[in-house]
Legacy VTK file of the C-alpha trace (Angstrom):
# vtk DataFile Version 3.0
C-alpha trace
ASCII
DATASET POLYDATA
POINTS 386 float
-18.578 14.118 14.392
-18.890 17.281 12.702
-18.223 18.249 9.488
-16.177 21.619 8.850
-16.356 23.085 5.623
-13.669 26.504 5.186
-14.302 29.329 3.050
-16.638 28.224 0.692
-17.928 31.041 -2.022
-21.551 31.075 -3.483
-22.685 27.867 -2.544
-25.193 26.080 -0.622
-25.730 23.801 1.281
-29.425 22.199 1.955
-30.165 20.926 5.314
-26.908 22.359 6.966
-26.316 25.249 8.916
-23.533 27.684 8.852
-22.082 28.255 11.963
-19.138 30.723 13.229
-15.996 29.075 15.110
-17.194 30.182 18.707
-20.450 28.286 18.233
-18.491 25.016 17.758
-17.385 24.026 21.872
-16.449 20.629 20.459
-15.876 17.873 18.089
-18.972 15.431 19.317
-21.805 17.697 17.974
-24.057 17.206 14.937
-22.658 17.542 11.469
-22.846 21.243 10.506
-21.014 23.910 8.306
-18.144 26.192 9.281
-17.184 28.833 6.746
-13.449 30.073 8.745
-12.905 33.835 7.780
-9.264 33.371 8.275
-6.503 30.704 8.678
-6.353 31.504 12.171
-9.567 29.936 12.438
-8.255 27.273 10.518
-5.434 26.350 12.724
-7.846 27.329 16.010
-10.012 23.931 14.617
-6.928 21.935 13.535
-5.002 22.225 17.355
-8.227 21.867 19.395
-8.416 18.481 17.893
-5.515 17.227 17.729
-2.652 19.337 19.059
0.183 22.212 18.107
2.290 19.960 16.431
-0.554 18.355 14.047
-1.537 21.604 13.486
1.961 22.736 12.436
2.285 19.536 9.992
-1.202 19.967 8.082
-1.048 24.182 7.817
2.719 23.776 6.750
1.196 21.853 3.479
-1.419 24.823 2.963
1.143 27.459 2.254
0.203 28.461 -1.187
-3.223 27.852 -0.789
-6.094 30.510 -0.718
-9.057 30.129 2.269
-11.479 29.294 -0.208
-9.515 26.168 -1.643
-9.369 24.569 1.692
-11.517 21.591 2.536
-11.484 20.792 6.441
-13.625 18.465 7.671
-13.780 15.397 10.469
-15.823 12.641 9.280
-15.990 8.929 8.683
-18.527 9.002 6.492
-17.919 9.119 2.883
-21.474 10.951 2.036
-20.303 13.889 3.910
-17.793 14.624 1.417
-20.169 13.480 -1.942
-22.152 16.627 -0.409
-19.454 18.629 -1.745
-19.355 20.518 -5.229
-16.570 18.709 -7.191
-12.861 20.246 -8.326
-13.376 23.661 -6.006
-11.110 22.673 -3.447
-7.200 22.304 -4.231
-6.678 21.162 -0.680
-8.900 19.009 1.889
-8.197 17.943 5.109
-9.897 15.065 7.151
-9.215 14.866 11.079
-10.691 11.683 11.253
-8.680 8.620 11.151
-8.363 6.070 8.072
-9.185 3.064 11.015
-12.538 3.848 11.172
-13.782 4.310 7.372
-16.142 1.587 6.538
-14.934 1.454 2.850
-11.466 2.856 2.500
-11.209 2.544 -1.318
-14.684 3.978 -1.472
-13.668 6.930 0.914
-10.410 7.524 -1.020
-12.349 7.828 -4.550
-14.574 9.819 -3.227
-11.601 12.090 -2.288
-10.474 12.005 -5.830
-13.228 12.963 -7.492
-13.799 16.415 -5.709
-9.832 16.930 -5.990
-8.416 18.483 -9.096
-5.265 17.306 -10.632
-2.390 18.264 -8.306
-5.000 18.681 -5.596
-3.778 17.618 -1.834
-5.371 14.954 0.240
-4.107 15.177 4.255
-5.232 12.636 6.500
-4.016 10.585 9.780
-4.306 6.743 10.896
-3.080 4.080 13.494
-0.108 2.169 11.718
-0.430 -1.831 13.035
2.521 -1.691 14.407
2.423 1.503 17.187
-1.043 -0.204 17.692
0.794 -3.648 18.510
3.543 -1.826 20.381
0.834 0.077 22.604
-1.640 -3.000 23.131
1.356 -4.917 24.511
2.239 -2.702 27.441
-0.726 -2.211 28.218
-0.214 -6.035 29.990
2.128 -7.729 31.828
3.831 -10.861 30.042
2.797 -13.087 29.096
-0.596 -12.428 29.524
-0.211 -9.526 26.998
1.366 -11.894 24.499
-2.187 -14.148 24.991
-4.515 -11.283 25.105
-2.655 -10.211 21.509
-3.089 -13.132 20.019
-6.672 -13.312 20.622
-6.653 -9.496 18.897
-4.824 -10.343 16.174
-7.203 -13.384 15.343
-10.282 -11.097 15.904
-8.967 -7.999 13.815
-6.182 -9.119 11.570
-7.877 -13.003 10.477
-11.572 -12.117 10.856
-11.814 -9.529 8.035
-9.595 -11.053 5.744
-11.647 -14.074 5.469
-14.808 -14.842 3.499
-17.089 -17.027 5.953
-16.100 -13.978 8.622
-15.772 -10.656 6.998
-19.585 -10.365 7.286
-19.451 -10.765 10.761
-16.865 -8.552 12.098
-17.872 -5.728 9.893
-21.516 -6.059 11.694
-19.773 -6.584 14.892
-17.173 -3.533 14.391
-19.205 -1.324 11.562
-15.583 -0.876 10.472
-14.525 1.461 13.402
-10.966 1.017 14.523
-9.459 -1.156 12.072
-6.030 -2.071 12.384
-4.228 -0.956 9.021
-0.473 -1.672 8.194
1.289 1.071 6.739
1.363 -0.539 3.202
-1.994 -1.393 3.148
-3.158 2.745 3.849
-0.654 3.574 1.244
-1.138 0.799 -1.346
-5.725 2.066 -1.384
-4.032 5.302 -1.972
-1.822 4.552 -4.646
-4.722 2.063 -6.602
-6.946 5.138 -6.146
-4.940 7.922 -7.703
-2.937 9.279 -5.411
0.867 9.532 -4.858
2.815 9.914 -1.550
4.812 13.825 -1.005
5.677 13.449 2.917
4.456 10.982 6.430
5.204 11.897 10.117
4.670 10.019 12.915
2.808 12.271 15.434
1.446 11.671 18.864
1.360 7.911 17.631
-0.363 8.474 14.553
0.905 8.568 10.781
0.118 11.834 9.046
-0.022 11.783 5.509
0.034 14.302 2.576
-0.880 12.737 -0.762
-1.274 14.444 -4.301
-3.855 13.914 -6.948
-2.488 12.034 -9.570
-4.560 10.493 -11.778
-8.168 8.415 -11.375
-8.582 5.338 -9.276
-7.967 1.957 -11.033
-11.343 0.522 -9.393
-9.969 -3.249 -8.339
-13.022 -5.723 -8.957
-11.250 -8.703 -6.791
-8.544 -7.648 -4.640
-6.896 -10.029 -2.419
-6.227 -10.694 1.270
-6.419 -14.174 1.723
-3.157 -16.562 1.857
-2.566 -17.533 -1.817
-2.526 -14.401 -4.374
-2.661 -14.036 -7.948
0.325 -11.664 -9.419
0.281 -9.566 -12.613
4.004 -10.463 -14.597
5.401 -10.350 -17.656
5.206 -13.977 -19.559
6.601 -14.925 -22.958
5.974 -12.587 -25.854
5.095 -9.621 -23.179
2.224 -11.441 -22.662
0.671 -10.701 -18.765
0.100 -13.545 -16.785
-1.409 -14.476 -13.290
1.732 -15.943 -11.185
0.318 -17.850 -7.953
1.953 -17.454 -4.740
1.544 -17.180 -0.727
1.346 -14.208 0.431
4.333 -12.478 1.808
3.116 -8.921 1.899
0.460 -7.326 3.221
-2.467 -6.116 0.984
-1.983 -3.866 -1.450
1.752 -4.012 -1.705
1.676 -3.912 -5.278
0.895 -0.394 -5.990
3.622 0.432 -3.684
6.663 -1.152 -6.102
7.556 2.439 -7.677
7.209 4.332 -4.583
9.396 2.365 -2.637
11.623 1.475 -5.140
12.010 5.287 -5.727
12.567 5.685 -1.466
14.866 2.374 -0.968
16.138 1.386 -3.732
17.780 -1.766 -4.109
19.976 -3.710 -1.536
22.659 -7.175 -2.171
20.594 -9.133 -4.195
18.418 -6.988 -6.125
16.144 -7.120 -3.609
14.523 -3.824 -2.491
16.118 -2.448 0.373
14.085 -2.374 4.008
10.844 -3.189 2.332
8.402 -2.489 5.149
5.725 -4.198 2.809
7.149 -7.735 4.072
5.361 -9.305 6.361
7.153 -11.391 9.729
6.111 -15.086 8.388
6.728 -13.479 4.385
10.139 -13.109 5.353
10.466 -16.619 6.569
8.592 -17.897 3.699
11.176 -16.237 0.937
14.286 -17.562 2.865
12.722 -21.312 2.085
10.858 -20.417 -1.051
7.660 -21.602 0.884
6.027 -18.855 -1.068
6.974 -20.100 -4.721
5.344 -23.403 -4.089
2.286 -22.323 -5.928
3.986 -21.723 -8.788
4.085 -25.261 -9.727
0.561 -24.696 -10.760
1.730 -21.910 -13.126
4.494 -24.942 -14.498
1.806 -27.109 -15.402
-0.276 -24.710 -16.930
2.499 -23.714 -19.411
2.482 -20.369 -18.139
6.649 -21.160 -16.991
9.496 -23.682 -17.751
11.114 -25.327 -14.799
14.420 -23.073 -15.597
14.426 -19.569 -16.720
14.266 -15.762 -15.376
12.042 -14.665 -12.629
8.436 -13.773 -13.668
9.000 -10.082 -12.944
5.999 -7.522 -12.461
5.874 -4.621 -15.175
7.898 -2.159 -12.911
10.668 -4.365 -11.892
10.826 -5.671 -15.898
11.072 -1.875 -17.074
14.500 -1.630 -14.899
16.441 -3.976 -17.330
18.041 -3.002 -20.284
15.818 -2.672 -23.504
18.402 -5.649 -24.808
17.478 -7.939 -21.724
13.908 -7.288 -22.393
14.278 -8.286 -25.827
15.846 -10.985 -25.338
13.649 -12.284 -22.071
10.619 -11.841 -24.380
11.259 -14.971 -26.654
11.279 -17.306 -23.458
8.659 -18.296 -20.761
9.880 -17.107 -17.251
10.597 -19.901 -15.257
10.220 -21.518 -12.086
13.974 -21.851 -10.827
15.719 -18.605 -11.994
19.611 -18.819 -12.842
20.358 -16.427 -10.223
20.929 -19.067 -7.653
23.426 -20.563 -10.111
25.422 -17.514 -9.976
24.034 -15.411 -6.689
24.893 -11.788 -8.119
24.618 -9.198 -5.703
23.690 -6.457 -7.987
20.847 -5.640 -10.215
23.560 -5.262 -12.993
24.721 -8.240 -11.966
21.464 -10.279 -11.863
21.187 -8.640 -15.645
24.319 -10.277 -16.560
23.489 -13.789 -15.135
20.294 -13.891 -16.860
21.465 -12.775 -20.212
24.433 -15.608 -19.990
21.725 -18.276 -19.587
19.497 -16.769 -22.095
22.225 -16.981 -24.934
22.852 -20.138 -23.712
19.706 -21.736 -23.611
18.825 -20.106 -26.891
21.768 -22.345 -28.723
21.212 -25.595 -26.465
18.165 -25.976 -24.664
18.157 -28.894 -22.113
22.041 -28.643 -21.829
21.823 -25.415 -20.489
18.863 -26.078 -18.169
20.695 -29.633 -16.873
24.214 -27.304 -16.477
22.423 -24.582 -14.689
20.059 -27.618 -12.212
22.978 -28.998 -11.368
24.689 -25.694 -10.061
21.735 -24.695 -8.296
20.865 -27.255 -6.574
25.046 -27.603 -5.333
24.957 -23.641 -3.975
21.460 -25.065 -2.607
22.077 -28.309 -0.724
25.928 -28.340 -0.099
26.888 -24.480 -0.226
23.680 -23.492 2.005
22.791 -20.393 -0.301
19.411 -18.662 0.532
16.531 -16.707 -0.969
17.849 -13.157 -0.127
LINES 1 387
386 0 1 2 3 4 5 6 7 8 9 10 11 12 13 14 15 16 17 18 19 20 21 22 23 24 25 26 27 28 29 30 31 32 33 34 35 36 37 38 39 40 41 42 43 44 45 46 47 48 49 50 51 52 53 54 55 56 57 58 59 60 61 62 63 64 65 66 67 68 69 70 71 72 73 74 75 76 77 78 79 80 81 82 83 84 85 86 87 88 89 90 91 92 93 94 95 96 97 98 99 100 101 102 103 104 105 106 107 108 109 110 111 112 113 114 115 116 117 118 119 120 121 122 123 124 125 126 127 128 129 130 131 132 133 134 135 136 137 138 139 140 141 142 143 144 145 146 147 148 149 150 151 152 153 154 155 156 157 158 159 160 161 162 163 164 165 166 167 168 169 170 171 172 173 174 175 176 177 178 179 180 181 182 183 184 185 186 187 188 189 190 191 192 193 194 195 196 197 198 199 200 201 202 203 204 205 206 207 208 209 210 211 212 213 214 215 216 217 218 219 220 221 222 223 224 225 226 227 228 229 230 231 232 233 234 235 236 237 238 239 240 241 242 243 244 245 246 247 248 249 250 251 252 253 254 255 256 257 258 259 260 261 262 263 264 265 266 267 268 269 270 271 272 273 274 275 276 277 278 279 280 281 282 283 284 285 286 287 288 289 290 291 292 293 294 295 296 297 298 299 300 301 302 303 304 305 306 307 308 309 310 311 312 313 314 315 316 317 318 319 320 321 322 323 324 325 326 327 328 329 330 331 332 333 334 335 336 337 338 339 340 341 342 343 344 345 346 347 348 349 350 351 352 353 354 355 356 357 358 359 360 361 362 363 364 365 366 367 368 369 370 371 372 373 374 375 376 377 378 379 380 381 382 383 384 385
């Protein structure tokens, strides 16, 4: 893999050697320095990788841009961009793909630290699905279906998993992982960077992400089943809501940006939210995935009856007079919503202030009124999770 540096300025590097554009016949030699003397050169690199229409997408985001401000490189190793002198570059560019960093997060804060505010961060990877659609025709059925699950097991389970991660990462050194969508874009997001465009290309996802701010540097994030969820509790204090997994990793840095993209469908829930997982969505219809919660109910953390222990984003969508008001309560575990099924987010804002007022002038008669409705849409009306 080579490393390909463009217009740099005054500045040097040790142990590398600069090279012109005709001495580079291909991708597979040794890492070494190209300073490009025009964008010519630039697109010359960019479409003898990876074709005219790649080439089109990245350049089209460099408009604007001078030579020297251009970082293009094609590397999997993080240490090849910690080389570089920090904040000179408004713009780089990695060829490589995001499947076969060792440590994304690390690779991605690496990014942001040589990036200036505003600067642009372009990059490509393998979304799990195209990979899932392409693995299964490469078989007939149903062997394909038994070959996949054996895949699946070895790269979806493996590295998710404590007694295994160790293993597979010696087995694989982290080449060719297979990455959902919402997990690339949720390592992004928790390390500074926010989403201007994606396009599917040649059966890759192109990205072009923006500098926003510094990486929030997650001790303990989680991939296993059960997960631990940041929400708003009584007095606006934050507490850890347990619950099985639904979405993949990482989907909660993503709650703004899709929010922003989808908005909200009947419900309240967010419209076509690709951060849902196949067995999530079964979970949610049977609220398999709130069972955990009951932990959070004996803890004190939530009353058996009250509204939904909402994350900070979601909560800051309600009216400052529903937030006031939702404050002065623990959340609960069976949220009046399924008393009243609204199909609105104005809606679901009425129906919780009516049982807030409510329960705020009689207590267990509200929570007894609103059980019994629940559990009638429930069991004889056959009302679902949405």
């Amino acid at each position: 893999m080579i490393s390909e540096t463009i217009g740099i300025k005054n500045y040097s590097f040790k142990n590398r050697s600069a090279k012109t554009l005709t001495d580079l016949n291909n991708f597979d030699t040794k890492p070494s320095i190209l300073r490009a003397k025009s964008k010519v050169e630039i697109r010359k690199v960019i479409t003898r990788k990876l074709g005219n229409s790649v080439c089109e997408f990245i350049t089209n985001h460099l408009h604007g841009f001078r030579l020297q401000e251009v970082l293009l490189f094609d590397s999997f190793y993080k240490d090849e961009i910690l080389s570089q002198p920090k904040k000179v570059f408004n713009s780089i560019v990695n060829l490589s793909d995001v499947n076969d960093y060792r440590r994304i997060n690390k690779f991605f804060e690496t990014i942001n630290s040589k990036l200036p505010d505003e600067g642009v961060f372009i990059n490509s990877f393998v979304p799990y699905d195209i990979r899932k659609k392409k693995f299964l025709e490469r078989f007939p059925k149903p062997l394909s279906r038994v070959l996949y699950l054996g895949d699946f097991i070895f790269h979806r389970i493996l590295p998710k998993l404590k007694l295994t991660k160790k293993l597979y990462f010696r087995m694989t050194k982290g080449r060719s992982r297979v990455l959902t969508k919402t997990e690339v874009f949720g390592r992004l997001y928790s390390c500074g960077f926010d989403l201007l465009e994606e396009k599917i290309i040649d059966n890759k996802l192109y990205f072009v992400a923006k500098k926003i701010g510094t990486p929030s540097y997650d001790p303990s994030p989680t991939y296993g089943p059960l997960i631990s969820l940041k929400r708003v509790g009584k007095n606006g204090k934050r507490i850890n809501v347990y619950k099985l997994r639904t979405m993949h990793p990482y989907s909660e840095y993503l709650q703004k940006y899709i929010f922003e993209r989808n908005n909200l469908r009947k419900g309240g829930k967010i419209n076509n939210d690709f951060r849902i997982s196949n067995v999530g969505r079964l979970f949610r219809k049977y609220w398999i995935d709130e069972l955990p919660m009951i932990l959070n109910l004996f803890k004190g953390d939530l009353k058996l009856v009250g509204g939904r222990p909402l994350s900070e984003h979601y909560f800051s969508l309600y009216s400052q007079e529903l937030r006031e008001k939702r404050i002065k309560f623990k959340p609960g575990l069976i949220p009046p919503f399924y008393a009243d099924m609204p199909e609105t987010l104005e809606g679901i804002m009425e129906s919780e202030m009516r049982y807030l007022e409510a329960y705020e002038k009689q207590p267990l008669k509200t929570d007894i009124i609103y059980l019994s409705k629940i559990f009638g849409n429930i069991l004889f009306k056959g009302k679902r999770s949405l």
